[in-house]
MARZAVO-256514 format. One line per 3 residues: for each residue x, y, z of C-alpha. Coordinates in steps of 0.5 Angstrom, whole numbers, padded with zeros to 4 digits. Layout:
N
X:Y:Z | ... $
//
This chain:
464
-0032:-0086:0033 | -0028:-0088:0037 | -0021:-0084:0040 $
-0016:-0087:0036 | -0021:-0085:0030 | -0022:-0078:0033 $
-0015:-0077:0034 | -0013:-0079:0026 | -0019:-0075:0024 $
-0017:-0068:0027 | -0010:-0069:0024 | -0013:-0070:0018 $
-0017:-0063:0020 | -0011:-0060:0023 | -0007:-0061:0016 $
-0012:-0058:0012 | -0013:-0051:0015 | -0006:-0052:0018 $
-0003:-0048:0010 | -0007:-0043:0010 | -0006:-0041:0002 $
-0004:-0048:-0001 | 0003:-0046:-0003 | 0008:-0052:-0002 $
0015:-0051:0001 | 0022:-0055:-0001 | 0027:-0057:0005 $
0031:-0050:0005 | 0024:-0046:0006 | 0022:-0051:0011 $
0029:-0049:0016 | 0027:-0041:0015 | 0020:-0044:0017 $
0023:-0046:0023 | 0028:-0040:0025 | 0021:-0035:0023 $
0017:-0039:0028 | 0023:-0038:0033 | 0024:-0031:0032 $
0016:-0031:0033 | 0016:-0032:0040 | 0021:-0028:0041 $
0017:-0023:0039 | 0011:-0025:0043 | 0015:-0026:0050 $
0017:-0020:0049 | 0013:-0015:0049 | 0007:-0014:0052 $
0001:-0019:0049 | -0004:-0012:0049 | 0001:-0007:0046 $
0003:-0011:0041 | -0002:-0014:0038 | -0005:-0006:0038 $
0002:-0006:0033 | 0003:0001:0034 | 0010:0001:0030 $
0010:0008:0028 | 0013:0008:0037 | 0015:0001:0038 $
0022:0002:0037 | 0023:-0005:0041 | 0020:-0008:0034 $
0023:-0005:0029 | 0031:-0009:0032 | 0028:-0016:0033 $
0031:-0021:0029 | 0024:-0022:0026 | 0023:-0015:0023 $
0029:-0015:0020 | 0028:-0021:0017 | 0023:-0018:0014 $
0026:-0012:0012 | 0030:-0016:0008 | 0025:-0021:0005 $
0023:-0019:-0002 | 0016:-0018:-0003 | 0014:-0017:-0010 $
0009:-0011:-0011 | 0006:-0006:-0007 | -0001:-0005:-0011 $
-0004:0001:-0006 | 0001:0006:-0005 | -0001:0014:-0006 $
0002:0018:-0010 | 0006:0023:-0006 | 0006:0019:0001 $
0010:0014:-0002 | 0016:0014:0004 | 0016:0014:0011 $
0016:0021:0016 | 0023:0019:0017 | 0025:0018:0011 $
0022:0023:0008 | 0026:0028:0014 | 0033:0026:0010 $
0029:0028:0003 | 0027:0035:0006 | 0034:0036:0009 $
0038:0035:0003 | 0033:0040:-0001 | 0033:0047:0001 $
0028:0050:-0004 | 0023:0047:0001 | 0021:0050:0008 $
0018:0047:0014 | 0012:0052:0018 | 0015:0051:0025 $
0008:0051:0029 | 0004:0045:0024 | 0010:0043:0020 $
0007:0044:0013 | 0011:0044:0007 | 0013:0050:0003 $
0017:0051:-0004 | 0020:0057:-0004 | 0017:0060:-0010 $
0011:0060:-0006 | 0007:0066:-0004 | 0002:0063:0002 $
0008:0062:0007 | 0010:0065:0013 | 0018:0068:0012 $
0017:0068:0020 | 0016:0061:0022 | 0018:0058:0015 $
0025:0056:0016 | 0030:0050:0011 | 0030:0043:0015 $
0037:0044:0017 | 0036:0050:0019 | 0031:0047:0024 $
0034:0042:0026 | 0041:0045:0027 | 0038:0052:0031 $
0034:0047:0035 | 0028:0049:0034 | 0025:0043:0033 $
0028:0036:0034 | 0028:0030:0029 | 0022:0027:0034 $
0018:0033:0033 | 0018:0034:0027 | 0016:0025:0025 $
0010:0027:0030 | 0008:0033:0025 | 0008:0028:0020 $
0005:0022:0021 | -0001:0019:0025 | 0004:0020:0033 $
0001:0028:0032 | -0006:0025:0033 | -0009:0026:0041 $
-0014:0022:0042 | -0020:0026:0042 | -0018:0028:0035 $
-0023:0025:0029 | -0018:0021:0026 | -0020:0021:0019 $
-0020:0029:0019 | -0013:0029:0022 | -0011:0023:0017 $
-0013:0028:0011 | -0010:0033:0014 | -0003:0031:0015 $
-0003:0029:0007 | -0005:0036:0006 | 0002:0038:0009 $
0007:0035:0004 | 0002:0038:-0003 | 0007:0043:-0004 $
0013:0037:-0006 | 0008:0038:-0013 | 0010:0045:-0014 $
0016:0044:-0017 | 0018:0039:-0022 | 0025:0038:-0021 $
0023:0037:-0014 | 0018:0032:-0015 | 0023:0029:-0020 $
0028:0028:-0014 | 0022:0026:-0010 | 0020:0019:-0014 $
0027:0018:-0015 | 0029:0017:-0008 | 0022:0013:-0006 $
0023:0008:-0012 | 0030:0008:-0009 | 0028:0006:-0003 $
0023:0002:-0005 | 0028:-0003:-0009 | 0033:-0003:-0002 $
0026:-0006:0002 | 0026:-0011:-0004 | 0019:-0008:-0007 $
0020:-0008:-0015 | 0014:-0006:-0017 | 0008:0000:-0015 $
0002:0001:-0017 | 0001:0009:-0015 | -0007:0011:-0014 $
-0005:0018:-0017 | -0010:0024:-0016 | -0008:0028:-0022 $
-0010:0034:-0024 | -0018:0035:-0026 | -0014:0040:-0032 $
-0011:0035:-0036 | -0005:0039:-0038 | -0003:0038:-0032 $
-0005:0032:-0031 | 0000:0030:-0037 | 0006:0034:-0034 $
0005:0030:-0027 | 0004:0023:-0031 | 0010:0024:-0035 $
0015:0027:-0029 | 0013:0020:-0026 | 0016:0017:-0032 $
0022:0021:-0032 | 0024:0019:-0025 | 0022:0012:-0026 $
0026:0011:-0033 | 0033:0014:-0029 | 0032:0009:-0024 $
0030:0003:-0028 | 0037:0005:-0033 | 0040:0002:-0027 $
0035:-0003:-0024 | 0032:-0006:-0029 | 0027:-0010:-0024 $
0024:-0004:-0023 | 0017:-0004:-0026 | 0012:0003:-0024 $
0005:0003:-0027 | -0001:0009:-0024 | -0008:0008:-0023 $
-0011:0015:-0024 | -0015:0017:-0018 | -0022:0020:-0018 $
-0025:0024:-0013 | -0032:0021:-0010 | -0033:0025:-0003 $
-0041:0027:-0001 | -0043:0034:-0005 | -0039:0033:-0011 $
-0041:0036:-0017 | -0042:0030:-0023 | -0038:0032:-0027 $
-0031:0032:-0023 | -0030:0024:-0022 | -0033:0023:-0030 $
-0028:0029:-0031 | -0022:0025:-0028 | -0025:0019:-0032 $
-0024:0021:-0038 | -0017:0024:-0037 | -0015:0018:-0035 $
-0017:0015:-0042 | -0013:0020:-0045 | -0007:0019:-0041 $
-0007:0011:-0042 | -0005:0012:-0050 | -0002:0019:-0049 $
0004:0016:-0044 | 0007:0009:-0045 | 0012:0006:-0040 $
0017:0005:-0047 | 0023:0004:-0042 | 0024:-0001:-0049 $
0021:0003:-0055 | 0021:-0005:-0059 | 0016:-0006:-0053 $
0012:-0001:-0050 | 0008:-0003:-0044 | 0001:0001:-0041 $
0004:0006:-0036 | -0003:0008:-0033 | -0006:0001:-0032 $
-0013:0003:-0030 | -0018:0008:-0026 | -0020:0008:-0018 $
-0024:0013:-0013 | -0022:0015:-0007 | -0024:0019:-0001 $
-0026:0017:0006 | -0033:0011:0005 | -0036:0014:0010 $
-0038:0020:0008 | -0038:0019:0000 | -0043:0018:-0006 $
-0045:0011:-0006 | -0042:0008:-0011 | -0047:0005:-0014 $
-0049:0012:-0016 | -0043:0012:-0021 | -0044:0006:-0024 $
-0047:0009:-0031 | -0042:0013:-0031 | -0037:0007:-0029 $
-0041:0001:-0033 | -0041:0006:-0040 | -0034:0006:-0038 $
-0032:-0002:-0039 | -0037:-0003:-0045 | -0032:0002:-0048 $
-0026:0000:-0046 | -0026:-0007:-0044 | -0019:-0007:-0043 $
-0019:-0001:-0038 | -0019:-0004:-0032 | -0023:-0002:-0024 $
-0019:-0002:-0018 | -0024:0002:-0013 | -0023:0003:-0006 $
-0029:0000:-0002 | -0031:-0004:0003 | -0026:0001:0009 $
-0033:0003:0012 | -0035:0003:0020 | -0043:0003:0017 $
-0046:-0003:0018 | -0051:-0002:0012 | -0044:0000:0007 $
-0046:-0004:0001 | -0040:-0001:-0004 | -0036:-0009:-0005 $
-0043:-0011:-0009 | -0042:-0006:-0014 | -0035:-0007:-0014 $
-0036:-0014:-0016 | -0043:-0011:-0021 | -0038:-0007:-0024 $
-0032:-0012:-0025 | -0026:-0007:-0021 | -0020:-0013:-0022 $
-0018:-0011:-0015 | -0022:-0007:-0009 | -0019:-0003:-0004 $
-0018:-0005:0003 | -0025:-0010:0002 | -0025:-0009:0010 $
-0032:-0011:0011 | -0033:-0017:0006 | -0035:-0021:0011 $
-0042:-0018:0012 | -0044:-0021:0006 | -0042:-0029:0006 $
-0046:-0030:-0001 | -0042:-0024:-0004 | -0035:-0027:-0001 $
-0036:-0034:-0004 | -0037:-0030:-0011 | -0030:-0026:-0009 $
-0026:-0032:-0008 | -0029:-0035:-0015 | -0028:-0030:-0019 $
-0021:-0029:-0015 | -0022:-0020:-0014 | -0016:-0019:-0010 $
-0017:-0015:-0004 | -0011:-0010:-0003 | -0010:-0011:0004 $
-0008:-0005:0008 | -0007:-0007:0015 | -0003:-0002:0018 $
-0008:0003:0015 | -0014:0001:0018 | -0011:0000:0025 $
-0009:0006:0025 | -0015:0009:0022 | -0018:0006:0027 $
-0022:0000:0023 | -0019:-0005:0027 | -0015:-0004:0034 $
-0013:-0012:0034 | -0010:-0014:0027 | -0012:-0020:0031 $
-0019:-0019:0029 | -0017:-0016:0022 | -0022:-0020:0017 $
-0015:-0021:0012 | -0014:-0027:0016 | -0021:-0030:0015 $
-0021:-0029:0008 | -0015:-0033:0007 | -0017:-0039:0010 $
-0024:-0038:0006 | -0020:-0037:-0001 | -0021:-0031:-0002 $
-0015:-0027:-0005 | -0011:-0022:-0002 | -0004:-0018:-0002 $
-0001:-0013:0003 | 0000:-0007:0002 | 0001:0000:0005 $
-0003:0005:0003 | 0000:0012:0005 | 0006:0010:0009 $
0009:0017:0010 | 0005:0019:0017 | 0003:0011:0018 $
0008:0006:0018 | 0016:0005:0020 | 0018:0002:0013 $
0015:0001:0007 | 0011:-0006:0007 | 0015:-0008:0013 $
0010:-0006:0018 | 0005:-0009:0014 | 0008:-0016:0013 $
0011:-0017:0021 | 0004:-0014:0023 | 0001:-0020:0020 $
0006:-0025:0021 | 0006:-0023:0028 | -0002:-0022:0029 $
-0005:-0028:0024 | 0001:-0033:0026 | 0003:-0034:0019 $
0009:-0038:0016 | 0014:-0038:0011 | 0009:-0041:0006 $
0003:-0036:0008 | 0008:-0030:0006 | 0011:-0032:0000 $
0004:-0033:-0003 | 0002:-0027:-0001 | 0009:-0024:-0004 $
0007:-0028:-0011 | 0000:-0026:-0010 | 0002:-0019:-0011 $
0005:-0021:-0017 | 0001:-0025:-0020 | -0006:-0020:-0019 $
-0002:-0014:-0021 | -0005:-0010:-0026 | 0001:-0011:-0031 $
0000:-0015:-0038 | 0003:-0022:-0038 | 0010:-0021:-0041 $
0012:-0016:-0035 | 0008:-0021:-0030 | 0013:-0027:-0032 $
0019:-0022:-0032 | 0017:-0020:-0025 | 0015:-0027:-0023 $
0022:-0029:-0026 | 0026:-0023:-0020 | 0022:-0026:-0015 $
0024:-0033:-0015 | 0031:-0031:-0016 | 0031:-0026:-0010 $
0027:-0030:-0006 | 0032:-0036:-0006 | 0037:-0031:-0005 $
0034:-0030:0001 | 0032:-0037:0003 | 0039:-0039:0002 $
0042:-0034:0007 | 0037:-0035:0012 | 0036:-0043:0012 $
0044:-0043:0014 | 0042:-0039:0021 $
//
């Protein structure tokens, strides 16, 4: 080969791998492609090459006024497939809710959260948040640190402080009228970052009565927004509990509760045309120290013969452990999506099958940097599995003690990390869309919002 022959060779290479999801951009986009990539190198000059590739966004204000993170906060992003139930919204954010909600108090020393109504407390450090706030006794920082990952020192085993935190907004679930008000500020807030649709992994009740009461506040909150954003689809993934030394019958227990559920609660926002509200089932709990999942499977194989319309969505493939083998279950069992999906890449074999059969990993990547999976999003596998044709969608898994804005840190993390374009974004957006768990009327529906509010967006940036 000669080097005229080398050089149009490695420009046909080039181009080839240069798209990394195949989705083909108009002029406009092409022009927002451009200022993207300005406002890239923006970010990488700078910033420390070695703090920002560690992506703690939680701390790096810097990050979140650069034209690229509001870029991208005010990009519409389709759907968040991995988000659970009471972390919904940013420590930050969250402040405002619990400032405005006297009912709730905040312990001073670990800043956990009380109802009012609640026996367990201590009146002597238990105060409302305004009171906190406006007798200095805490500082807004303060209490930011208590509620997300900032708290955590290094020597602190980031798994058992993680659950830990979540424990810490459980009382929002004590009273109803509360929790109403929570999802309708999450959903809210949600819409204003561009997100219309969340699919909520929901640790329920194992008694189903209550099970049935949290389900249908869900859906109150979600119709009282929907009245005035009618783009807003929600849908819920009940959740089981797989940790090591549960009894067989708790995960077979939040099973069945979640098939009742799906013919009990309907999304009928439309009575002409309901919808499935609870879309399918998942189990969750640290990898690491869970039953395999392998042990479930008659359970869960009993389950597909069954109700073949019912579908998976299981977490997995999240393990530091070599040995993990849980992502060939997920694929034995059918899960539509895996959670997380981390460790894929230990199984060449099995990934080929994932990207034939098109399993859509949802990629958390903020989550695993700071639950200590990766350090460098740079080394995330997610950007392999692009390039090898296996389908992802970002999401955020619990962004009240992980992340700065919801899916925002998810998609400037990647962009920044991975060294996406324009086109790599808006399949990943569409992505989410189309691998959701929604019937095909309101994938079609969503689709439609998508690429209307995506115009807009490209049409305003492509005049920069």
């Amino acid at each position: 080969m000669d080097y005229n022959s080398y050089l149009e060779q490695r420009k046909i290479l080039e181009n080839e791998n240069a798209n990394l999801v195949g989705n083909v951009i108009n002029d406009s986009e092409k022009k927002v492609d451009s200022l993207l990539n300005n406002y890239k190198n923006a970010v990488y000059s700078e910033n420390e090459t070695d703090r920002l590739f560690k992506m703690n966004l939680l701390s790096n204000d810097k990050l979140w006024e650069s034209d690229l993170y509001k870029l991208i906060c005010e990009m519409p992003k389709g759907a968040d497939l991995h988000v659970h139930a009471t972390a919904l919204v940013p420590a930050h954010k969250l402040i405002g809710f619990v400032k405005t909600h006297t009912e709730l108090l905040v312990d001073i020393n670990d800043g956990h959260i009380y109802h009012i109504d609640e026996e367990t407390y201590n009146k002597e450090k238990c105060f409302t948040l305004s009171e906190i706030l406006d007798k200095g006794m805490l500082s807004v920082a303060d209490i930011e640190k208590k509620w997300s990952m900032l708290g955590r020192v290094h020597n602190q085993n980031v798994w058992e402080y993680f659950e830990n935190l979540l424990c810490i907004f459980e009382s929002i679930e004590y009273s109803y009228d509360t929790l109403f008000d929570y999802y309708v500020f999450a959903f809210k807030d949600y819409l204003s970052l561009g997100i219309n649709h969340i699919e909520i992994h929901a640790v329920l009740s194992e008694d189903r009565e209550k099970a049935f009461e949290l389900t249908n506040v869900i859906k109150k909150a979600y119709f009282a927004v929907k009245k005035e954003h009618t783009e807003l689809i929600v849908s819920i993934i009940c959740a089981g509990l797989k940790y090591l030394g549960v009894e067989e019958s708790v995960p077979k227990t939040y099973l069945e509760n979640a098939l009742w559920l799906k013919d009990k609660i309907l999304d009928d926002f439309y009575p002409e045309e309901p919808h499935r509200f609870i879309i399918g089932f998942d189990l969750v709990n640290e990898e690491d120290k869970s039953v395999p999942l392998k042990d479930f499977a008659p359970l869960l194989l009993e389950c597909r013969e069954k109700y073949p319309d019912f579908n998976l969505y299981i977490h997995c493939g999240e393990s530091l452990d070599a040995q993990s083998d849980n992502l060939i279950d997920a694929y034995l069992l059918d899960s539509k999506r895996v959670g997380h999906g981390m460790n894929l890449y230990r199984y060449p074999k099995l990934l080929q099958r994932y990207a034939e059969r098109e399993i859509c990993l949802e990629c958390c990547v903020i989550s695993n940097q700071t639950l200590k999976y990766t350090k460098d999003i740079r080394l995330h596998p997610g950007a392999e599995y692009l390039k090898r044709g296996v389908t992802i969608a970002l999401c955020s898994d619990d962004p009240v003690c992980q992340e700065h804005e919801q899916l925002c840190d998810d998609f400037f993390a990647s962009v920044i990390c991975w060294n996406l374009n324009i086109s790599d974004i808006k399949q990943l957006c569409i992505n989410s869309i189309l691998y959701s768990g929604v019937d095909s009327k309101q994938k079609s529906q969503m689709i439609g919002n998508f690429k209307k509010a995506w115009q807009e967006f490209i049409e305003k940036y492509s005049k920069m």
